[in-house]
CHARMM-style PDB file with segment names, atoms N, HN, CA, C and O in Angstrom:
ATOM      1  N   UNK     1       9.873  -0.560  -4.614  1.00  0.00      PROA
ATOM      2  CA  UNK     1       8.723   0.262  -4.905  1.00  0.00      PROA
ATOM      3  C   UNK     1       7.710   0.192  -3.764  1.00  0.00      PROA
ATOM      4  O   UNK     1       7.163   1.167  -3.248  1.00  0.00      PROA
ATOM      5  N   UNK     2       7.484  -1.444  -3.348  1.00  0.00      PROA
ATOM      6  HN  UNK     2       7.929  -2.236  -3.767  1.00  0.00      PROA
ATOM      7  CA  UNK     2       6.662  -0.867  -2.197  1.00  0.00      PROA
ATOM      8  C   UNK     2       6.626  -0.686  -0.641  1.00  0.00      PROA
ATOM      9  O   UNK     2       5.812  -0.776   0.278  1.00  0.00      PROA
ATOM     10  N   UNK     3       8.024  -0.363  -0.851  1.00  0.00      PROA
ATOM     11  HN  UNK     3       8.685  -0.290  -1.598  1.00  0.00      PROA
ATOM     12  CA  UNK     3       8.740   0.221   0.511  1.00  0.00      PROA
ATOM     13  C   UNK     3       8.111   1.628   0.321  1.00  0.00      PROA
ATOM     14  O   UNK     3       7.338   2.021   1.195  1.00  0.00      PROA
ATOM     15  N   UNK     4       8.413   2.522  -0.890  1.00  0.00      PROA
ATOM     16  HN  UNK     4       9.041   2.203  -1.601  1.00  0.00      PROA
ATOM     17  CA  UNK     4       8.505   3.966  -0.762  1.00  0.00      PROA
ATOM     18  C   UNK     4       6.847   3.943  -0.907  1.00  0.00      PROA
ATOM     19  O   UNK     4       6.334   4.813  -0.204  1.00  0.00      PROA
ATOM     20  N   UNK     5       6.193   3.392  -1.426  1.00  0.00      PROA
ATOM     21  HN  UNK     5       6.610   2.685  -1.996  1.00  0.00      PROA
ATOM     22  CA  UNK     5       4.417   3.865  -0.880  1.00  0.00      PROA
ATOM     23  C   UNK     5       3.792   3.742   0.171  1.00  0.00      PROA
ATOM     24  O   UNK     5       2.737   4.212   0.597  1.00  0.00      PROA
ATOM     25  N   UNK     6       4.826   2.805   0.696  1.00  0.00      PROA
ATOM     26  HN  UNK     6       5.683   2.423   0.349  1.00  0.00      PROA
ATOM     27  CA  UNK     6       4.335   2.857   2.249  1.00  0.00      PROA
ATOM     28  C   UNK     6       4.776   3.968   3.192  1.00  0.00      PROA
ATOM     29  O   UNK     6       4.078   4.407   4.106  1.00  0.00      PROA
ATOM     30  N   UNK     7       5.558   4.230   2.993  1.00  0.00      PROA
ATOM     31  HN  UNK     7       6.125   3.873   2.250  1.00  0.00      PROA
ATOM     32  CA  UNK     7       6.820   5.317   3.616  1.00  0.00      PROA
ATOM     33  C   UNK     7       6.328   6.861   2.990  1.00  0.00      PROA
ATOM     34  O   UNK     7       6.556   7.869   3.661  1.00  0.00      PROA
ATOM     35  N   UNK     8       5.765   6.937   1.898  1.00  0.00      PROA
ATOM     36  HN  UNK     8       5.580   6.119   1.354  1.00  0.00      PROA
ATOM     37  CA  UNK     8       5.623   8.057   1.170  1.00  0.00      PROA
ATOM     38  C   UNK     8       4.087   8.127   2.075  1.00  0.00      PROA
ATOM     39  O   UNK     8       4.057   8.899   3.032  1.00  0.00      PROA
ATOM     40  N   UNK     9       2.775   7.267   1.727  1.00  0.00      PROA
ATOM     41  HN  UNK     9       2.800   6.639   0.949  1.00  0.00      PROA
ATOM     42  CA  UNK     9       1.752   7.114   2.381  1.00  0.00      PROA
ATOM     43  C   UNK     9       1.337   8.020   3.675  1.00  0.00      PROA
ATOM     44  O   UNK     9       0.702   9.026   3.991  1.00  0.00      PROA
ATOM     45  N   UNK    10       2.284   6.774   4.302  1.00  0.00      PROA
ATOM     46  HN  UNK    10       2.800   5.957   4.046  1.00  0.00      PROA
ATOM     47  CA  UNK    10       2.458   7.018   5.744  1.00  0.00      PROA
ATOM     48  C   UNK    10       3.053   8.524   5.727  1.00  0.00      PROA
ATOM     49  O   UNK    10       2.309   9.446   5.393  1.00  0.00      PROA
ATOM     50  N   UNK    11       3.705   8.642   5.901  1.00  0.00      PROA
ATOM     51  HN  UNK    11       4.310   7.893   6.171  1.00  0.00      PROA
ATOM     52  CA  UNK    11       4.404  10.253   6.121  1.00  0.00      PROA
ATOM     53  C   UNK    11       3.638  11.148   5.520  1.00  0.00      PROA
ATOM     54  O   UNK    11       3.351  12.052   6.306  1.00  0.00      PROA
ATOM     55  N   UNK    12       3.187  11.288   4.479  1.00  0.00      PROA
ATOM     56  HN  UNK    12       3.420  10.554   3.841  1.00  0.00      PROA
ATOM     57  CA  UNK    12       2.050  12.183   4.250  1.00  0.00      PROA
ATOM     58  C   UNK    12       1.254  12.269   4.565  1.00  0.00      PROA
ATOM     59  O   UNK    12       0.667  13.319   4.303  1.00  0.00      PROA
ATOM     60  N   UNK    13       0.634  11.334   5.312  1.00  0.00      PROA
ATOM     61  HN  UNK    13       1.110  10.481   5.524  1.00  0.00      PROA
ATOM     62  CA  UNK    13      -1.088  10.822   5.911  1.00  0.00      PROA
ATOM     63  C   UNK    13      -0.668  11.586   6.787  1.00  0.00      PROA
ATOM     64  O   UNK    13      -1.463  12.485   7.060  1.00  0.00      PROA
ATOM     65  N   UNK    14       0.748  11.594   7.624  1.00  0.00      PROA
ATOM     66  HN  UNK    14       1.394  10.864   7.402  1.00  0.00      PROA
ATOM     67  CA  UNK    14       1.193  12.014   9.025  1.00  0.00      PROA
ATOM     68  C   UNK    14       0.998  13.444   9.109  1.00  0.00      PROA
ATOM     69  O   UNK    14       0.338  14.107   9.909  1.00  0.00      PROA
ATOM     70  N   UNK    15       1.797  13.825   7.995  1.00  0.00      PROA
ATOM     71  HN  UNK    15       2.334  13.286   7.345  1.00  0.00      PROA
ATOM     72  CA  UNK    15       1.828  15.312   7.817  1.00  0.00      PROA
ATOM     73  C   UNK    15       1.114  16.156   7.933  1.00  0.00      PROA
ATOM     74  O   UNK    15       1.351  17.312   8.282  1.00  0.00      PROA
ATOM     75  N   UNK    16      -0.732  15.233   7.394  1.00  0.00      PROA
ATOM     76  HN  UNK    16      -0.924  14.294   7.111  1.00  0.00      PROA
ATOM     77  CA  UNK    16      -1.558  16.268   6.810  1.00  0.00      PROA
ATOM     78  C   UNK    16      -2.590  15.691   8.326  1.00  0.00      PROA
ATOM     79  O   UNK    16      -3.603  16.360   8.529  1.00  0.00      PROA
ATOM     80  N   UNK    17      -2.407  14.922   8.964  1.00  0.00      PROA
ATOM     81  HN  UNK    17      -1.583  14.379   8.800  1.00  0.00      PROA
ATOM     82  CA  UNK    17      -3.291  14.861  10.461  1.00  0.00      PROA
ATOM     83  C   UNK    17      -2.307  15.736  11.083  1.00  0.00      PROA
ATOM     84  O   UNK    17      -2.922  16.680  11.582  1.00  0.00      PROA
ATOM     85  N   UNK    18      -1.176  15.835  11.258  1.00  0.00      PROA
ATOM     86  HN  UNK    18      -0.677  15.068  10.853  1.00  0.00      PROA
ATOM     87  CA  UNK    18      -0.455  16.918  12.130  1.00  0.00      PROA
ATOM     88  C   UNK    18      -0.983  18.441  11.792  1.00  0.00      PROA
ATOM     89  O   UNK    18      -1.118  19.349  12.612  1.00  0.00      PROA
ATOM     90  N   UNK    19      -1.217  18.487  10.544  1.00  0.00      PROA
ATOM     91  HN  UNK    19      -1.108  17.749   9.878  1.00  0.00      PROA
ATOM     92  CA  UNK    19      -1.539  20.125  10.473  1.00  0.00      PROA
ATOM     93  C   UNK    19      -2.949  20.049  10.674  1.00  0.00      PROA
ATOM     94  O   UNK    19      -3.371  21.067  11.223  1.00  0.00      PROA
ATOM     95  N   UNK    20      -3.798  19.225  10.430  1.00  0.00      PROA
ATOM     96  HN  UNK    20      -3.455  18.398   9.984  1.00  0.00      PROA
ATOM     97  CA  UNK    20      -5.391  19.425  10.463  1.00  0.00      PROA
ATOM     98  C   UNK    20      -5.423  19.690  12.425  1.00  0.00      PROA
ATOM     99  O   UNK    20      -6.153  20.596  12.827  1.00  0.00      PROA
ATOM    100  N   UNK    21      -4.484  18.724  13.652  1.00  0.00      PROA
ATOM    101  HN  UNK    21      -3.892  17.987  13.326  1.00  0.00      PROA
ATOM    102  CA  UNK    21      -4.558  19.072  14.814  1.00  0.00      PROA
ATOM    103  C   UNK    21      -4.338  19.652  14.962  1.00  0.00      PROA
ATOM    104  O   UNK    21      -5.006  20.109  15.890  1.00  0.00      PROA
ATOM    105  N   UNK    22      -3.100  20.730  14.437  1.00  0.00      PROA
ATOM    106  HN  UNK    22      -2.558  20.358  13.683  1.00  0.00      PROA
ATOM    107  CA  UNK    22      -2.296  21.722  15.071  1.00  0.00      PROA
ATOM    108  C   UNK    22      -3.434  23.041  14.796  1.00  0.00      PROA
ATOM    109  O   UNK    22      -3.239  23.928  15.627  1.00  0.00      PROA
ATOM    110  N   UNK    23      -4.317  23.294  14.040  1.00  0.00      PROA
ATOM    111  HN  UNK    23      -4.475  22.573  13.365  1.00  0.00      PROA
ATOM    112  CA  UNK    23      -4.892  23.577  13.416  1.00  0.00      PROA
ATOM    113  C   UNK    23      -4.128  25.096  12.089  1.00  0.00      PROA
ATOM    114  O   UNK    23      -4.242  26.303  11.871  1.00  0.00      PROA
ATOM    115  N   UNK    24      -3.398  23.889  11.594  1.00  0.00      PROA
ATOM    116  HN  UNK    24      -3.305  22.909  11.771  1.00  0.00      PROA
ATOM    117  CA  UNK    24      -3.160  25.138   9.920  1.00  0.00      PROA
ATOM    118  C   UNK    24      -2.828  24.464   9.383  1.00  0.00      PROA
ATOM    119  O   UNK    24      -1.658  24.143   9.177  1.00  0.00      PROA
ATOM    120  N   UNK    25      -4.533  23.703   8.674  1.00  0.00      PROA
ATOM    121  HN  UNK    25      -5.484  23.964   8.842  1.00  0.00      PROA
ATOM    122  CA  UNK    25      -5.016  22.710   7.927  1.00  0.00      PROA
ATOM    123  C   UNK    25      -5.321  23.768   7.095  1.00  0.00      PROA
ATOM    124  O   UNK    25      -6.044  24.689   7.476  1.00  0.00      PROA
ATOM    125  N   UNK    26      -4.745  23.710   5.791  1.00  0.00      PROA
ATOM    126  HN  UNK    26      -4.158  22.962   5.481  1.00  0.00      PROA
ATOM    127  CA  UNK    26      -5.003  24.332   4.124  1.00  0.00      PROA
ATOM    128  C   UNK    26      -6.086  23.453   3.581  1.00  0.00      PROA
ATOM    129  O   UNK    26      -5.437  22.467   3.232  1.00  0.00      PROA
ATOM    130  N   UNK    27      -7.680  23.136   3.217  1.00  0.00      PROA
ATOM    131  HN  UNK    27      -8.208  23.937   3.500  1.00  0.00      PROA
ATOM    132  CA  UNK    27      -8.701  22.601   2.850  1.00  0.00      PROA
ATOM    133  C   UNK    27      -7.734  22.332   1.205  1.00  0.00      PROA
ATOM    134  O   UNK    27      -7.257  21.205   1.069  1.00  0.00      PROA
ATOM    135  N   UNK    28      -7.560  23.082   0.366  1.00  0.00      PROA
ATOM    136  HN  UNK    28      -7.948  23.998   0.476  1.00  0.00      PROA
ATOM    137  CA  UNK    28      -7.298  23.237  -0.315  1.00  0.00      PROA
ATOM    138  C   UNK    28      -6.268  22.253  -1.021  1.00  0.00      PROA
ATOM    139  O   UNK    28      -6.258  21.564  -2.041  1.00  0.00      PROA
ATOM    140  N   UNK    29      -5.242  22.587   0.238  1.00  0.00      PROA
ATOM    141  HN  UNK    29      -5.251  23.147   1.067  1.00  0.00      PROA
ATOM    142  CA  UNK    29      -3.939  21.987  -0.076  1.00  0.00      PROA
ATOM    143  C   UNK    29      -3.735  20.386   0.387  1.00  0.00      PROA
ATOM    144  O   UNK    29      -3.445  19.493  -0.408  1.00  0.00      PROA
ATOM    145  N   UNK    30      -3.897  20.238   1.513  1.00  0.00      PROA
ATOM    146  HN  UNK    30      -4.133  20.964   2.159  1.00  0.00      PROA
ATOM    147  CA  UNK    30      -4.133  18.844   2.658  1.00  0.00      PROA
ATOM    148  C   UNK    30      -5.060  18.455   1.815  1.00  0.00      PROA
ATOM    149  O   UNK    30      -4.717  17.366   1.353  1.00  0.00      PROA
ATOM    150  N   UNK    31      -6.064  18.803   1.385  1.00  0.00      PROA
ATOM    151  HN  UNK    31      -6.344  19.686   1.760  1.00  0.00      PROA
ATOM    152  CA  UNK    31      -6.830  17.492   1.404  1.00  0.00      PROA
ATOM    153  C   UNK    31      -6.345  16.648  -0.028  1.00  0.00      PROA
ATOM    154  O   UNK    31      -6.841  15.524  -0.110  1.00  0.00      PROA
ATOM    155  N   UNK    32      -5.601  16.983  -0.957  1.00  0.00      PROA
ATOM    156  HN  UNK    32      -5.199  17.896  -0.890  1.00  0.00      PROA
ATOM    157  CA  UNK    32      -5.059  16.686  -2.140  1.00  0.00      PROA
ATOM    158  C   UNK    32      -3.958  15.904  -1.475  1.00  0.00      PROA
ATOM    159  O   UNK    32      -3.932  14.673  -1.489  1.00  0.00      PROA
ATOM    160  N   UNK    33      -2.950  16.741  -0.828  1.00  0.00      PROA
ATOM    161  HN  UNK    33      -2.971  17.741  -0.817  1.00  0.00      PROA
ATOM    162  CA  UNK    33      -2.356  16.074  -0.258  1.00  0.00      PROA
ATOM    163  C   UNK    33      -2.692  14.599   0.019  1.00  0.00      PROA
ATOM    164  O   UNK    33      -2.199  13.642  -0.578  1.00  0.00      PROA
ATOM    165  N   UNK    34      -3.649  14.550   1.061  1.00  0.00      PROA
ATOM    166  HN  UNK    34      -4.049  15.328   1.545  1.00  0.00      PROA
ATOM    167  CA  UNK    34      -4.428  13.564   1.889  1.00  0.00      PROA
ATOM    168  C   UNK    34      -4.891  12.038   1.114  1.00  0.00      PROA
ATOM    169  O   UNK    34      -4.628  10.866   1.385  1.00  0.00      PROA
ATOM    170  N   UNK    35      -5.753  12.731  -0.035  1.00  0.00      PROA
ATOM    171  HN  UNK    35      -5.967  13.683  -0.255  1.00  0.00      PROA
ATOM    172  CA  UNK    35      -5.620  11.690  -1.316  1.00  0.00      PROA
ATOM    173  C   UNK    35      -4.708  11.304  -1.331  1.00  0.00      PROA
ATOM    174  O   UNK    35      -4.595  10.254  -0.697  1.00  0.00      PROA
ATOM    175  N   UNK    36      -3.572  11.789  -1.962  1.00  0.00      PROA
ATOM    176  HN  UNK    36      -3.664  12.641  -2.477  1.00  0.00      PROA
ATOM    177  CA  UNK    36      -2.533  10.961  -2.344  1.00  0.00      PROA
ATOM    178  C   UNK    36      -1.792  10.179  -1.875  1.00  0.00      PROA
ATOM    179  O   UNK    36      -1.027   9.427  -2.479  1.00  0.00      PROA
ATOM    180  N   UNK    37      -2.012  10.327  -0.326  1.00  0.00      PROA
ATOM    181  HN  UNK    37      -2.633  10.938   0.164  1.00  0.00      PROA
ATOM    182  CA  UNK    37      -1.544  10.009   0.473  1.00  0.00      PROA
ATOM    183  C   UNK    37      -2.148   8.404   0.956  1.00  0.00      PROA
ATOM    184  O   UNK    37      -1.625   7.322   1.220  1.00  0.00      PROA
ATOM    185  N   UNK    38      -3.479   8.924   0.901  1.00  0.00      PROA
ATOM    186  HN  UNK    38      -3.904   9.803   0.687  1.00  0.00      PROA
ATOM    187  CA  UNK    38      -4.195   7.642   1.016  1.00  0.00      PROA
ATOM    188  C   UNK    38      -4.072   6.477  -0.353  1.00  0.00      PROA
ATOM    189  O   UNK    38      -4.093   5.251  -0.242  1.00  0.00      PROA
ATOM    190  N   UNK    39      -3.955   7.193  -1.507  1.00  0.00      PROA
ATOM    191  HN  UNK    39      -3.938   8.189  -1.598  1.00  0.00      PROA
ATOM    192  CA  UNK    39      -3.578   6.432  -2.500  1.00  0.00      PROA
ATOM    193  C   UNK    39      -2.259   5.494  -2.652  1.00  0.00      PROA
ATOM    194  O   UNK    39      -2.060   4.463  -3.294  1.00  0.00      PROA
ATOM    195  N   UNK    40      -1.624   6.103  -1.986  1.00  0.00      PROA
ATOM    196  HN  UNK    40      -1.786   6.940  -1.464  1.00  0.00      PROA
ATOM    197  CA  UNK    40       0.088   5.587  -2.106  1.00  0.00      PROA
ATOM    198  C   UNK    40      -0.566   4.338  -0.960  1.00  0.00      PROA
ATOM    199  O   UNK    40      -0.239   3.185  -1.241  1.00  0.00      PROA
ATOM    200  N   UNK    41      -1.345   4.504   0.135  1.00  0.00      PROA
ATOM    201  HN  UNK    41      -1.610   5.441   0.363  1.00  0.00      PROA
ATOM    202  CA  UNK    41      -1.093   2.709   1.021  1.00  0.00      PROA
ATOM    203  C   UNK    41      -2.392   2.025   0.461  1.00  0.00      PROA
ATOM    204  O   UNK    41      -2.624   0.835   0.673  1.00  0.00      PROA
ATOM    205  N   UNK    42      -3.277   2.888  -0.308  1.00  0.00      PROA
ATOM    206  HN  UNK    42      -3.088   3.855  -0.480  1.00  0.00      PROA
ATOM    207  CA  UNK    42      -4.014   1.599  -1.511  1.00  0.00      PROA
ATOM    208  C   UNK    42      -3.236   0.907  -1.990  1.00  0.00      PROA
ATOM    209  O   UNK    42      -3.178  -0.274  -1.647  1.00  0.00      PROA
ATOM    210  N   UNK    43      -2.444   1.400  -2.877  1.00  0.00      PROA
ATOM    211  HN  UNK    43      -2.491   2.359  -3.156  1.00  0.00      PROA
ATOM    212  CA  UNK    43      -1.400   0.763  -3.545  1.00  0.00      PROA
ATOM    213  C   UNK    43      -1.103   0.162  -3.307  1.00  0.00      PROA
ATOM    214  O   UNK    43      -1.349  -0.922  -3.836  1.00  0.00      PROA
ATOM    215  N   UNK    44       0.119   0.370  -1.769  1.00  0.00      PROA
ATOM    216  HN  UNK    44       0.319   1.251  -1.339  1.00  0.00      PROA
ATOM    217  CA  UNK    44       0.787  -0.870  -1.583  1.00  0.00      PROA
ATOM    218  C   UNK    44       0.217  -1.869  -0.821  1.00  0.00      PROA
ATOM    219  O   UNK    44       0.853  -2.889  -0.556  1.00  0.00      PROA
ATOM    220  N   UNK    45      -1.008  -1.670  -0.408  1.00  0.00      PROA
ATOM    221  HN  UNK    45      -1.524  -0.841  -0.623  1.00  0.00      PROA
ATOM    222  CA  UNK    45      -2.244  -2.528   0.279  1.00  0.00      PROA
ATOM    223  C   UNK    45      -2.266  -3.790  -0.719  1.00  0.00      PROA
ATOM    224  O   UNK    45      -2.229  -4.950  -0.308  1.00  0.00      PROA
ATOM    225  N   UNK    46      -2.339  -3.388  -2.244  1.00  0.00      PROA
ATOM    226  HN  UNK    46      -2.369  -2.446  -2.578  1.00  0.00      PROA
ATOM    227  CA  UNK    46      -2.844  -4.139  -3.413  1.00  0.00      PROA
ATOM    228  C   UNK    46      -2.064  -4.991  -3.818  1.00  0.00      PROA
ATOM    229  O   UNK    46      -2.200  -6.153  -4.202  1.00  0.00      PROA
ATOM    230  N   UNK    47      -0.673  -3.868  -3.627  1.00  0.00      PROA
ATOM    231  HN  UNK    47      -0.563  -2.924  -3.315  1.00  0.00      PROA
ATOM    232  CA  UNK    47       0.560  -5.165  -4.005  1.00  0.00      PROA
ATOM    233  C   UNK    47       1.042  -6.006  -3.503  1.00  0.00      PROA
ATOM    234  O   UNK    47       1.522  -6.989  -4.068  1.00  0.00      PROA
ATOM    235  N   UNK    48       0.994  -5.666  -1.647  1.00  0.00      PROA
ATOM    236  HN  UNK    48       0.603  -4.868  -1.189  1.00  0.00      PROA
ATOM    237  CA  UNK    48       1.344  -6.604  -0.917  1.00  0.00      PROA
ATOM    238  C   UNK    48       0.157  -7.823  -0.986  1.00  0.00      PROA
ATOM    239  O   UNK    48       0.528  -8.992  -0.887  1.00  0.00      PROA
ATOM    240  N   UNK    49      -1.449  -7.464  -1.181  1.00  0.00      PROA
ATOM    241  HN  UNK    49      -1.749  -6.514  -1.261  1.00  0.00      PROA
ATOM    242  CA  UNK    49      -2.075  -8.649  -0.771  1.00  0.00      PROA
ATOM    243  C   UNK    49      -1.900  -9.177  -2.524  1.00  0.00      PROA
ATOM    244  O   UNK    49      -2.129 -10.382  -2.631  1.00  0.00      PROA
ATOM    245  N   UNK    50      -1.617  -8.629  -3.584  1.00  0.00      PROA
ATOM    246  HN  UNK    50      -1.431  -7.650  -3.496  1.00  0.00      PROA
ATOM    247  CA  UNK    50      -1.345  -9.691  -4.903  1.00  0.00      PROA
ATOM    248  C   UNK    50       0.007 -10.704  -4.965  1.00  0.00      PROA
ATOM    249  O   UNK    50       0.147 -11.801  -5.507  1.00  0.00      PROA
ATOM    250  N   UNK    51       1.270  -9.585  -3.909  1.00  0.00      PROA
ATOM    251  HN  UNK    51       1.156  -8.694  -3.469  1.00  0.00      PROA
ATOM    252  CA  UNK    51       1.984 -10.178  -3.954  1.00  0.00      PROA
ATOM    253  C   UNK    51       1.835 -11.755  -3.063  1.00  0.00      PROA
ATOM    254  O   UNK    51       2.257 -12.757  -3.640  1.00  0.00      PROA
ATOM    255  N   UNK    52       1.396 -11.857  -2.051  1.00  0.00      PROA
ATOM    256  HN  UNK    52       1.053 -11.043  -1.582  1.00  0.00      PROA
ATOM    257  CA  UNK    52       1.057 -12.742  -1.033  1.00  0.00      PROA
ATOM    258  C   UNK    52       0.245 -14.030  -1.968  1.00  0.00      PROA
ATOM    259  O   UNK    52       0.567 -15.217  -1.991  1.00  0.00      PROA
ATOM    260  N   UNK    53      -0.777 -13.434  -2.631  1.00  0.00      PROA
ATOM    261  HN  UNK    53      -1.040 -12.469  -2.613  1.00  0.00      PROA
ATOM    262  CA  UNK    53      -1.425 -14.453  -3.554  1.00  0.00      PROA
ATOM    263  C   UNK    53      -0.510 -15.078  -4.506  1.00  0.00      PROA
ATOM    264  O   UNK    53      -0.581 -16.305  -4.573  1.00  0.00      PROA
ATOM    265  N   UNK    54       0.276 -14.526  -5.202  1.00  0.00      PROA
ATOM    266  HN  UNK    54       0.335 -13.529  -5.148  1.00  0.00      PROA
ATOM    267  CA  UNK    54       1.304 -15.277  -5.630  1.00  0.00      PROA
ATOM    268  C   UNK    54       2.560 -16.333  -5.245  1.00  0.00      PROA
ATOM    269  O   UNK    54       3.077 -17.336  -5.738  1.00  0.00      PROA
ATOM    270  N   UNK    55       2.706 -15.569  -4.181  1.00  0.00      PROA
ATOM    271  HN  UNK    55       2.286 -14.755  -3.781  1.00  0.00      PROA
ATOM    272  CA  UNK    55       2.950 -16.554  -3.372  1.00  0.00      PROA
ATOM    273  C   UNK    55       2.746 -18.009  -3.241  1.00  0.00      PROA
ATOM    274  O   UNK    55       3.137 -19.048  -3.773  1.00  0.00      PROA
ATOM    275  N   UNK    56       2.005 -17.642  -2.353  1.00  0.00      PROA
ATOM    276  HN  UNK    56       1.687 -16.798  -1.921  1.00  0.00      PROA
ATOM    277  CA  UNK    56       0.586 -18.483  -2.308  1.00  0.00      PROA
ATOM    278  C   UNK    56       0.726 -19.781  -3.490  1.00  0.00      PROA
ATOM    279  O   UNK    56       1.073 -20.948  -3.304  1.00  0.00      PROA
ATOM    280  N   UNK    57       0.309 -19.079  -4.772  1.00  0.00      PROA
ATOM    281  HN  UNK    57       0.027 -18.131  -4.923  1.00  0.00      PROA
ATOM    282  CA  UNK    57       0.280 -19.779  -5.531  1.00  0.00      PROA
ATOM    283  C   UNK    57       1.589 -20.435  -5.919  1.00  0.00      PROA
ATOM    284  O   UNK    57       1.515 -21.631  -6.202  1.00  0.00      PROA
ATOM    285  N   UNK    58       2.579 -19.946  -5.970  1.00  0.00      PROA
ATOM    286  HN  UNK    58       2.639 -18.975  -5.740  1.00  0.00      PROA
ATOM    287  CA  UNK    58       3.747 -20.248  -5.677  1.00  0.00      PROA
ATOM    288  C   UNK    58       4.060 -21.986  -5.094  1.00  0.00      PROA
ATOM    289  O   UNK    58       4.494 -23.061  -5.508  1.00  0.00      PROA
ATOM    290  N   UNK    59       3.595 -21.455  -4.076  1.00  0.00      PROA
ATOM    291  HN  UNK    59       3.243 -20.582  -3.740  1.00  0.00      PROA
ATOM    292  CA  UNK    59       4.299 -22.712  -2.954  1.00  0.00      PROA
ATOM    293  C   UNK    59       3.524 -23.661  -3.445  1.00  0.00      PROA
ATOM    294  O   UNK    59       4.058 -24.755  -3.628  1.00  0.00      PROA
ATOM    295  N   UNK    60       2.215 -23.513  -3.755  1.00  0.00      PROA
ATOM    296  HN  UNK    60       1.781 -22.624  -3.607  1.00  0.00      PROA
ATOM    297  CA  UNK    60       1.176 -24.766  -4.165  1.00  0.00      PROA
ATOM    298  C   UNK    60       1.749 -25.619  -5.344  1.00  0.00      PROA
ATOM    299  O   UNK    60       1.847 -26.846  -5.366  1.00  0.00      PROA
ATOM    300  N   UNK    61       2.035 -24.910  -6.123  1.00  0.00      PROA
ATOM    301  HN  UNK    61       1.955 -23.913  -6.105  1.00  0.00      PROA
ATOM    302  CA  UNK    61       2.600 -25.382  -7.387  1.00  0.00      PROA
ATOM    303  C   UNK    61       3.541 -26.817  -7.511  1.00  0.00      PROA
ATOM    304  O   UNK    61       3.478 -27.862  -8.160  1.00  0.00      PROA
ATOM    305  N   UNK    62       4.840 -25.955  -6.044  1.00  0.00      PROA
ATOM    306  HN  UNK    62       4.891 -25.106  -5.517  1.00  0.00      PROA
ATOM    307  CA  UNK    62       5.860 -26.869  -5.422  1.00  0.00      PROA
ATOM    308  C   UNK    62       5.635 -27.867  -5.474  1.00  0.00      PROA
ATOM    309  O   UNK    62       6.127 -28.672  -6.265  1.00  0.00      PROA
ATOM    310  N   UNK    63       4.650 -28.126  -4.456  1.00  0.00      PROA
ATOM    311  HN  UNK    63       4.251 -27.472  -3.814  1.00  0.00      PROA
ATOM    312  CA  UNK    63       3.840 -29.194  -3.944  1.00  0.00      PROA
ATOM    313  C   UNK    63       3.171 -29.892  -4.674  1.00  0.00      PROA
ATOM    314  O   UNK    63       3.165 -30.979  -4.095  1.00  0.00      PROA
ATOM    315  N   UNK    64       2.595 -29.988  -5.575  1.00  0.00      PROA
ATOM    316  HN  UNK    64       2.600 -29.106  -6.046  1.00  0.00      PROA
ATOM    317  CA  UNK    64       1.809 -31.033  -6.449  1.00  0.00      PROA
ATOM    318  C   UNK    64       3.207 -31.570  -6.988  1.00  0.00      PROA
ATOM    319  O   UNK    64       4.313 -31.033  -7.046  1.00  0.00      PROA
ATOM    320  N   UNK    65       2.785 -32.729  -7.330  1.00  0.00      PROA
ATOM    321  HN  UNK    65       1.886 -33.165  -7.282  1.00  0.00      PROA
ATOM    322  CA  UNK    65       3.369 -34.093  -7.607  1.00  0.00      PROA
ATOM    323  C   UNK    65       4.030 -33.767  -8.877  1.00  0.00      PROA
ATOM    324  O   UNK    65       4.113 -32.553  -9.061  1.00  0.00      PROA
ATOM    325  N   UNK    66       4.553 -34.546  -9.861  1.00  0.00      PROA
ATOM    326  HN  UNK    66       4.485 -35.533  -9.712  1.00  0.00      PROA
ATOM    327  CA  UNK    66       5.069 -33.949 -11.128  1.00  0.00      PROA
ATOM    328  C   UNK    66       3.893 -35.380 -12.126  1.00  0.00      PROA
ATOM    329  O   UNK    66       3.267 -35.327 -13.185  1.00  0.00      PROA
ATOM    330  N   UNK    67       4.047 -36.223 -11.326  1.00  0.00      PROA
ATOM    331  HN  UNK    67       4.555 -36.266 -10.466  1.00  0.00      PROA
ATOM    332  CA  UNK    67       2.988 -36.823 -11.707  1.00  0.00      PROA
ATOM    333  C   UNK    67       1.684 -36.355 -12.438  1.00  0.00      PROA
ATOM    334  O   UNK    67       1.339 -36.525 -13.607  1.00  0.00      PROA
ATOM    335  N   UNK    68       0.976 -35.622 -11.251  1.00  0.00      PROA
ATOM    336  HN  UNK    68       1.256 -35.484 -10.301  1.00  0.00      PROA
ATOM    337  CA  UNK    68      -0.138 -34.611 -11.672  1.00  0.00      PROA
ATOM    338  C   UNK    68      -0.091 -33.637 -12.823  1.00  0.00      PROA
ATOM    339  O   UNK    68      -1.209 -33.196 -13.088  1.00  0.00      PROA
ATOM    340  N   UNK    69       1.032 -33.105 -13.699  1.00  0.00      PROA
ATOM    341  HN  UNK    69       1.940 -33.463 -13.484  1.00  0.00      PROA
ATOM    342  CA  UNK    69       1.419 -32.240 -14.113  1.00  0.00      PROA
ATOM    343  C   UNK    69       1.130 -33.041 -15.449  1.00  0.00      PROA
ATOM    344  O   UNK    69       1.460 -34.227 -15.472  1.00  0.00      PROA
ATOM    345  N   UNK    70       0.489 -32.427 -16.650  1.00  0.00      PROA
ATOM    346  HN  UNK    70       0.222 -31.464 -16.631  1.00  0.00      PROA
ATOM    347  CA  UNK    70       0.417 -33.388 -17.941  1.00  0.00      PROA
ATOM    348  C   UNK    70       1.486 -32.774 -19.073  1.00  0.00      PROA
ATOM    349  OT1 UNK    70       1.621 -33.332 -20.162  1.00  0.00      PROA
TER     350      UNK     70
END
């Protein structure tokens, strides 16, 4: 899943700066586009840095003693 929001993101972000330079930028159309576009690497912005925190938390866990553990 967050392969294709990055990939979806990206390529649409691409799409809709290629037509806004080329200039036959649709206001209308692109900029919806553009949202969504920007929405899809929120996304995976969110999941990669929650996923990382888990992580994170992850490895810590490892590491404490079993001792510590009640």
């Amino acid at each position: 899943m967050m392969t294709w929001l990055l990939i979806g993101g990206a390529a649409t972000l691409g799409r809709v700066l290629f037509s806004f330079f080329s200039g036959e930028f649709d206001p209308m159309y692109d900029s919806i586009e553009g949202a969504l576009g920007a929405s899809c690497l929120a996304s995976w912005g969110k999941c990669y840095y929650d996923r990382r925190k888990l992580m994170q938390t992850l490895q810590a866990a490892e590491t404490v003693p079993d001792s510590v553990i009640p």
